[in-house]
N, C-alpha and C positions, 0 to 999 in steps of 0.2 A: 734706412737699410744698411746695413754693416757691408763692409769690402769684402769680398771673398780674396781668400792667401791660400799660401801653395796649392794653385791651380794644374789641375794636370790632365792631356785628355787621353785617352786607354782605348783600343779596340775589342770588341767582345770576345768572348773566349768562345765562341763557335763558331761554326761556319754561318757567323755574324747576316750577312746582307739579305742572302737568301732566304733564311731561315728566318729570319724577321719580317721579312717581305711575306713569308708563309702565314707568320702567326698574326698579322694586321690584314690580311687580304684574305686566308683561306680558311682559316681554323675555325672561328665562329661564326657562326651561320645569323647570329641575330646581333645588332652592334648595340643596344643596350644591353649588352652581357657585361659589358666593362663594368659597370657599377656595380653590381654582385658583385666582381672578382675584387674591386679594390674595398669596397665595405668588408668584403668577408678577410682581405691580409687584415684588414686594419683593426677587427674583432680577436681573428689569432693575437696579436703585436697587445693589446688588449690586456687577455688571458696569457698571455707567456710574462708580464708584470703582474699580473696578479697573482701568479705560482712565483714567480722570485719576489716577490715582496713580504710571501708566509715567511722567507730566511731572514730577509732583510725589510721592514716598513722605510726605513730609511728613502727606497727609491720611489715611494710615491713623489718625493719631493714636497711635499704637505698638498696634494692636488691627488686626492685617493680616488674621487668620484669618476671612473672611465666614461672616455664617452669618446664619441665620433661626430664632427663637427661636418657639414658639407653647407658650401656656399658660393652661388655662381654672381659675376659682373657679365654683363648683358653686352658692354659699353664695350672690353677690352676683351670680348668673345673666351672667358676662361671657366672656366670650374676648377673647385679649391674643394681638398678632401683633406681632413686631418683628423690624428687621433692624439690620447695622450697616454699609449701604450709603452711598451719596452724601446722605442729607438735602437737607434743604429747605431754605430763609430765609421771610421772609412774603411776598419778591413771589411764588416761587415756588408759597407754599402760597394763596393768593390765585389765582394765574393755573390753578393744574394743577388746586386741587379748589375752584374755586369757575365753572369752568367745564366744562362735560359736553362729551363727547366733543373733550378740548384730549388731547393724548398727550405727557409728558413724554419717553419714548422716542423718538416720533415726531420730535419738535423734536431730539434729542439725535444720533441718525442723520443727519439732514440735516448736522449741524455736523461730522462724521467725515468721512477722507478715504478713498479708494477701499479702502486696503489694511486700513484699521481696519475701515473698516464693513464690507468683506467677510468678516473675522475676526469681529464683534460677535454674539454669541450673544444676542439682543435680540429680544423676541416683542410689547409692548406696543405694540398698531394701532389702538387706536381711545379708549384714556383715560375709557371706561365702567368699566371691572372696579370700577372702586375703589367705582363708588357701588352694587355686588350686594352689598355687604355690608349695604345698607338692606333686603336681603328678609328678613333674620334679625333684623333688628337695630332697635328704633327708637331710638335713638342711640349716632351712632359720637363717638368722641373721637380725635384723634391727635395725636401729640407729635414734635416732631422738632425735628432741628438739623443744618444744613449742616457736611460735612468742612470743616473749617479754618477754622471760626469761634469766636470766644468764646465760653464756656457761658453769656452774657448772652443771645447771639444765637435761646436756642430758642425754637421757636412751639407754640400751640395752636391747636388747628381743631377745631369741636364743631360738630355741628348736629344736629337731629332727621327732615332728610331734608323740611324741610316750607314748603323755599322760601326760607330763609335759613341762615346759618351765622357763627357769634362765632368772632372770628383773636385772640390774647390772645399777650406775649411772656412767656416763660418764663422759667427757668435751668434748663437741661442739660446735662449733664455730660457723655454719651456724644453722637457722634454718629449718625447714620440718624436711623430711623422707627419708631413703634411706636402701634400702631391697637388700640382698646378697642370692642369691639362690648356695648351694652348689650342684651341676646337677647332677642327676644318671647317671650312666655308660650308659645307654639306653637310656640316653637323653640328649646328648653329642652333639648332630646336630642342638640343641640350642643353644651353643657356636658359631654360625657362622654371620658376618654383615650381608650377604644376607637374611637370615633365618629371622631373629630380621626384619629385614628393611618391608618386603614383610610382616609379620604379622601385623606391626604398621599400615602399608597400609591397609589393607585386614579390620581391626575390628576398630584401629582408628581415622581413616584419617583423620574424620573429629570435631573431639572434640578441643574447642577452644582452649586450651593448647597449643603449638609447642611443638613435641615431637622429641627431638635431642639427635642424634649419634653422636661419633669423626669419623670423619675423616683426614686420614693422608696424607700428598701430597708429594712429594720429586721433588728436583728441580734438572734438568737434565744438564750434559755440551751438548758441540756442536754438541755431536757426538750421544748422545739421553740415555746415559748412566745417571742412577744416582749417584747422587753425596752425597758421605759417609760423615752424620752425619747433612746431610741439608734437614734433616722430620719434617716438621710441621704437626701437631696436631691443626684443626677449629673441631667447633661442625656446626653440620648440621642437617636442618629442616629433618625430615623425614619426618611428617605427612603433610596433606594440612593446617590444623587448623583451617577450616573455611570450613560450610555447605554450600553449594550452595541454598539448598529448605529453610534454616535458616535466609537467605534473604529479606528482603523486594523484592516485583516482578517489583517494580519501579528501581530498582539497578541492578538487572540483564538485560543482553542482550540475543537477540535471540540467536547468535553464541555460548554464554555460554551455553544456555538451551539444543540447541542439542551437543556439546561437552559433555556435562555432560551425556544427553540422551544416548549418546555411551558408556561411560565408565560403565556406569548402566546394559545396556543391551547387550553392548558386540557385537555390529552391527556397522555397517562401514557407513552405508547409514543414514540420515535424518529420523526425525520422521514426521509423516502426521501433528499432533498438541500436542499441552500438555494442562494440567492445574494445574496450581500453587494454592494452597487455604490452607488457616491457621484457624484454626477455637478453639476459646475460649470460657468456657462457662463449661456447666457440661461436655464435653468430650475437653478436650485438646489433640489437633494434627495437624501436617502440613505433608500435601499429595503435590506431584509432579508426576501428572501421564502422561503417555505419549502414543498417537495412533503412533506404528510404521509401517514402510514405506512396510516390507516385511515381510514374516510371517516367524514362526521359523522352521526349520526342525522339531520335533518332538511337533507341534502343536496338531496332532490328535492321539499321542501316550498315553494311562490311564493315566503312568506313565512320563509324561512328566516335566521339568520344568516349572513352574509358578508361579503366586503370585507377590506381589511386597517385596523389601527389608523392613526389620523391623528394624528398629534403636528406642532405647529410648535414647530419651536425648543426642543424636547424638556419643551414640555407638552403632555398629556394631551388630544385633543380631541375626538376621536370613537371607538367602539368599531369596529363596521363601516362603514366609507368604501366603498360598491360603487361609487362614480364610478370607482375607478383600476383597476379590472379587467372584464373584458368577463365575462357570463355566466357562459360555459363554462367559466372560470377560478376559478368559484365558491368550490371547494376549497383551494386555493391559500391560509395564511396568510401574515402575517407586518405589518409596521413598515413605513411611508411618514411622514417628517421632513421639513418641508418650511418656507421663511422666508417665502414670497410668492404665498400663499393667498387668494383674495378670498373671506374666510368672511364669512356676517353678523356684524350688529354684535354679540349675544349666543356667537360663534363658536362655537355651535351647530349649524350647518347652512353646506353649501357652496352659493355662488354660480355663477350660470352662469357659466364663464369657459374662454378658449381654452385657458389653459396645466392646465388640469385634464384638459382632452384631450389635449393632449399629454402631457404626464405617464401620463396611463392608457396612450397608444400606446407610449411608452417601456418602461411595468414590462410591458403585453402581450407586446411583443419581450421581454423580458426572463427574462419566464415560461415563454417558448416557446425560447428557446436552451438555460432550465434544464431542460429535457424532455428536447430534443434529444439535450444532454450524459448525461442521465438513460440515456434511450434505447441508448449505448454498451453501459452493462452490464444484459444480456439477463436476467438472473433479479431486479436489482430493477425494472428495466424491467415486466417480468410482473407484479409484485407491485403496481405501479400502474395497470397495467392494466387488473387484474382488477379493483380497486377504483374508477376514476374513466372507465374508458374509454367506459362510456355518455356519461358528461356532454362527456368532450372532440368527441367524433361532434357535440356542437350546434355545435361551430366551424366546419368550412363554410359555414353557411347564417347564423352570425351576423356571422362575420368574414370579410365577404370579402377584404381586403386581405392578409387573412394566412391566406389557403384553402389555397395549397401547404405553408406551412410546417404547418400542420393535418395535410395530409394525409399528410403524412412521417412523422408519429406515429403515425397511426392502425395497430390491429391488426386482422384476419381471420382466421379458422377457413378452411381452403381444403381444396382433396380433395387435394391434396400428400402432406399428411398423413391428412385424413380426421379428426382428431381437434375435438372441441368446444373447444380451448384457443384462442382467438385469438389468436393468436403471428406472425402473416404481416405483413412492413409490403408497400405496396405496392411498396417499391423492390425486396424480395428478388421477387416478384411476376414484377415486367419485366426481373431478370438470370434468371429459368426460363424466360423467354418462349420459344415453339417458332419457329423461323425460318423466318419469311413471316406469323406473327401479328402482328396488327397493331392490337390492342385486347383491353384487360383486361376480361374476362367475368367477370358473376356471376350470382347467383341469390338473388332474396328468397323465404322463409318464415317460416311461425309458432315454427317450434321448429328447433333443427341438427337432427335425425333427417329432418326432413321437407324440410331441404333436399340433405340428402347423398344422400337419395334420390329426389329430384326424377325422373322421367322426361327431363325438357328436359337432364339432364347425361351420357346416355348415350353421342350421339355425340361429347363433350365426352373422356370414358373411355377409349371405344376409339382417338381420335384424341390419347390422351393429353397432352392441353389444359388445363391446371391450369383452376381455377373457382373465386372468391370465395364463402365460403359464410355468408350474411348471414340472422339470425335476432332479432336484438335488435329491439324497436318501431320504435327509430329508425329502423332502419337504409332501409328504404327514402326517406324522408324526407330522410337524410344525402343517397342519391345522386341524388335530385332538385336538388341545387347542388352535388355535386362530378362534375363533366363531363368531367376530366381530370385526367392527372396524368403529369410528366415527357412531354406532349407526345403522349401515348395516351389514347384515349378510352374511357370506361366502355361497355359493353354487356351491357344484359340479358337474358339466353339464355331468357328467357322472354316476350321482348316482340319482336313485330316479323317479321321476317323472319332467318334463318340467314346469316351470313356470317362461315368462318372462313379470309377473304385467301386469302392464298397457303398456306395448311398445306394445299389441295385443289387438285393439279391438273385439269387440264382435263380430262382424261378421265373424273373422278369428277363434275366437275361437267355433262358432257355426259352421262353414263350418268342420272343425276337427271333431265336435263331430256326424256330421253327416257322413263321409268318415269313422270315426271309427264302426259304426252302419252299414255300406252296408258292411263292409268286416268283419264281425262277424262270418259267418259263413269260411271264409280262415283263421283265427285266428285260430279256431276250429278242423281245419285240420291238422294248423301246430303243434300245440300242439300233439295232436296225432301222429303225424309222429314224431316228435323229444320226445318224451314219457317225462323221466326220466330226459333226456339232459338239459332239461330247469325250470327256475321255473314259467315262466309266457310267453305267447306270448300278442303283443300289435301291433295297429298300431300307427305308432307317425310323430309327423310334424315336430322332431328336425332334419328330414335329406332333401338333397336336391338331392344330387349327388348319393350316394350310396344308396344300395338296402336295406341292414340292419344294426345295431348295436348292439352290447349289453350293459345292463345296470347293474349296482348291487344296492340291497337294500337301500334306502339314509342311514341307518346306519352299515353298511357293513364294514369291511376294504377292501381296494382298493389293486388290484391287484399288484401296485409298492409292495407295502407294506410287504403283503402275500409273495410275490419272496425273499424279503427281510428277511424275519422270517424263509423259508424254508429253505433260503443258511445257516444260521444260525443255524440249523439243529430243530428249531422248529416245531413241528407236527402241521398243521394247519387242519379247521376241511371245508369236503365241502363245497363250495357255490355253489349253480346255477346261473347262469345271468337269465335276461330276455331277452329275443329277440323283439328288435322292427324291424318293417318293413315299408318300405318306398312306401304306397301304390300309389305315379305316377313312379313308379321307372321299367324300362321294363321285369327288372328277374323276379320282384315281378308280374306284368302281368303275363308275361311265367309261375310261379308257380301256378299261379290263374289256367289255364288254364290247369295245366298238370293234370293226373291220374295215378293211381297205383302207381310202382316203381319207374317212374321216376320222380313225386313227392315228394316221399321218399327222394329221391338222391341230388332234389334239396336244401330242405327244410334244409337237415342236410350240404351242401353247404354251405347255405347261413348263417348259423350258425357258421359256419366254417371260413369263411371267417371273420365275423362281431369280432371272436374273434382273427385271426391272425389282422388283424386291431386297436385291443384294446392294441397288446401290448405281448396281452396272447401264451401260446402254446399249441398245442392238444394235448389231450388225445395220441390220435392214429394217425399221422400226414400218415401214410402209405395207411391207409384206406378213408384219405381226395383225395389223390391224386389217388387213383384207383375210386373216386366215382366220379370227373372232368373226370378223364377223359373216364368214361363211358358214360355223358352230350355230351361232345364233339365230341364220336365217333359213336352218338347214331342218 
């Protein structure tokens, strides 16, 4: 080891102790962060000799091949990082580590010109990283020497992290950088290959760099024994050192795309599709997102995983980023690469900032054309369907901006077919539509059985009127904010008042309002008999088969709904229905016809019934069945 000469020791140019104390104790939440930070200087250091060596090849010094060396001693508790990038001199090791938060990068970008710095694959923002190595470490040492200087010219920088630091000149042979962290007692479990290997993995896999380990191999006799004093020492790639979404999409293959798609997301199955897009301009970034094949166990958990990975500059930063994707795109993996992130300073966490919203609106759109496209082919379409189309149903109500293109995707179960498969988009919907309709109907229940045989879809049947058939929790919920779609409006055949346009002429609608006018006076009655029970009696032509229904206000919550708010322990406030009655229907004769009590009996019967049919449950179900079977025994 060579002497160190003019030795000299300098206190930091900040409010040095504290602020030190800050960035080893408080800033980083996780203390394997340090390896990131010094792999990613030592990548910059890297690429800032590779752009000055286009002027000059001279400063490779005949050693062109970059790379990053890391190598722990177990014995004298250290870890040893080196690179054979641009180096330092002592102004520079003075100015960059004798100052917090200075960024040799930073200064290094500014001096490039449009077409370089657009090309510079360059991530150091803020000239901390270097001193995270103080959370493992209580003393770092580094050695360097500037490309193209004399081997007189190298420096040392030592400090203990504690308010000052010794610059000493060296002799060097090699140029770059190479950092000796002396490890705390507590962080001893850094000394291990496995440790080191699995973090280069984990934050730098994929930074262009190779970033290599020794490995030792020993050669065995016959008997499988090794053989003493015959250990060779290779250095070995750890990282991959090459981005898969960093790619041109013309150089990738499928089999990569989902290979990759698993190690991302940590699924063993195929993904439904992806999409690859790089985008230049006022936002720089390249997105790889992906529809997977099956959903995650804790898909509908508050607290669940999601987001996609944040990489800048193709390090490692976050696991799940949910800023770039809205909710209901929870599902949704995949890689966001990004140069112009306003992370904090530990780049740990993202900042509030405009372009993070833009960015989200961009992969949004993004997400939803891969649907769309998705959507062409009908059996994997189904296949995602089955699996996510609950959670897409929350985009309405969370995205309005992008409500129609939501609702382009969405599936329904209808009486088309009659089948519980939801396979209907709305568009095939309104090319059935009967001519003179003029609004897409549906109908909420608790279960498909209970809505395919709704009462309220009779004259729907016979008027052969297709009917959305909606039974998921959501789903009433979804069309409380989707109001329309291609220019027709939703209407619930269970709320409100009947109106099916023009599929009714006049004559059927005048023949109504005349049956409604003769039984005026049996409306009058039932009212009376059922007092308080109701808030309106009607007679109506939406039934055919049954005697009565009920109806709720068209702006009412619906009874799905309501169940849903109670179980949740919300205090919900009365409603009344209204009772329609089906005046060729033979109870409703027989009621016409009875008097007194057994009027009475019936009337709140048929009330009764009209809402065990809806779904609903009585009041008083004890008192339903003592008043049948008074009818019955009478």
């Amino acid at each position: 080891m060579t002497t160190a000469t003019h030795e000299e020791t300098l206190g930091f140019q900040t409010e040095v102790k504290q602020l030190l104390n800050l960035m080893i104790h408080s800033l980083y939440s996780n203390r394997e962060i340090f390896l990131r930070e010094l792999i990613s200087n030592a990548a910059d250091a890297c690429d800032k000799l590779r752009y000055a060596a286009l002027d000059n090849d001279a400063l490779y010094e005949g050693d062109s091949e970059l790379r990053i060396e890391i190598e722990h001693d177990r014995d004298a508790n250290t870890i040893t990082l080196r690179d054979n990038g641009i180096g330092m001199n002592r102004e520079d090791v003075i100015a960059n580590l004798g100052t917090i938060a200075r960024s040799g990068t930073a200064e290094f970008l500014k001096q490039l010109s449009g077409e370089q710095q657009k090309d510079a694959k360059l991530i150091g923002q803020f000239g901390v990283g270097f001193y995270s190595g103080f959370i493992v470490a209580d003393e770092v040492a580094v050695r360097t020497r500037k490309a193209g200087t004399a081997a007189s010219e190298g420096v040392e920088w030592r400090s203990k992290g504690e308010g000052e630091f010794t610059v000493a000149d060296i002799e060097r042979e090699v140029h770059g950088t190479e950092i000796t962290l002396h490890l705390k007692e507590d962080a001893k479990e850094f000394a291990d290959d496995y440790r080191l290997q699995s973090l280069v993995r984990k934050y730098s896999d994929h930074i262009e760099v190779p970033v290599c380990m020794p490995k030792t191999e020993t050669a065995k006799d016959d008997e499988g024994n090794d053989i003493e004093g015959s250990e060779v020492t290779t250095w070995e790639t750890v990282n991959e050192a090459t981005a898969l979404w960093a790619r041109p999409k013309s150089e990738v293959t499928d089999d990569e795309y989902k290979a990759f798609y698993k190690h991302v997301a940590h699924d063993f199955s195929d993904p439904l599709t992806w999409s690859h897009n790089k985008v230049e301009g006022k936002l720089d970034y390249t997105s790889l997102l992906y529809v997977p094949g099956r959903a995650p166990f804790d898909m509908f958990e508050r607290d669940g995983s999601r987001g996609v990975k944040l990489y800048v500059q193709r390090v490692f930063i976050m696991d799940d980023a949910e800023q770039f994707l809205p909710l209901y795109l929870r599902f949704i993996k995949g890689v966001l690469d990004t140069r112009d992130l306003s992370l904090n300073v530990s780049r740990e966490l993202l900042q509030q900032d405009p372009k993070v919203d833009k960015i989200k609106g961009a992969l949004t759109k993004r997400a939803l054309d891969m649907l769309k496209k998705l959507s062409k082919e009908s059996e994997q379409y189904q296949t995602f369907w089955n699996t996510f189309g609950s959670v897409l149903k929350e985009g309405p109500g969370e995205d309005f901006a992008n409500r129609e293109k939501v609702a382009g995707l969405l599936r329904f179960a209808s009486t088309h077919t009659d089948s519980a498969t939801q396979e209907h988009s709305l568009a095939d919907y309104i090319e059935r539509m009967k001519e003179g309709q003029k609004k897409i109907y549906y109908v909420v229940a608790d279960s498909f059985n209970a809505a395919k045989n709704s009462p309220h879809l009779e004259i729907f049947r016979k008027k052969g009127i297709e009917v959305l058939l909606l039974s998921d929790r959501i789903d009433e919920w979804l069309m409380s904010h989707l109001t329309e779609f291609d220019g027709k409006s939703f209407a619930d055949v269970a709320k409100g008042d009947l109106d099916l346009g023009d599929v009714e002429d006049e004559a059927e609608k005048k023949a109504q309002e005349e049956t409604a006018k003769a039984k005026e006076a049996l409306v009058k009655r039932v009212k009376e008999a059922l007092s308080d029970g109701v808030q309106e009696v009607k007679i109506t032509h939406r039934l055919t088969d049954s005697p009565a229904c009920v109806v709720l206000p068209e702006h009412e919550m619906g009874y799905q709904m309501r169940r849903i708010m109670e179980a949740a322990g919300q205090k919900m406030p009365e409603v009344k229905p209204i009772l329609e009655l089906n005046p060729d229907h033979a109870l409703v004769a027989r009621l016409e016809s009875s008097e007194g009590d057994m009027f009475s009996q019936l009337a709140h019967i048929l009330l009764d019934q009209a809402i065990i049919a809806e779904g609903g449950q009585l009041d008083d179900p004890a008192a339903y069945v003592k008043r049948l079977n008074s009818v019955l025994t009478a």
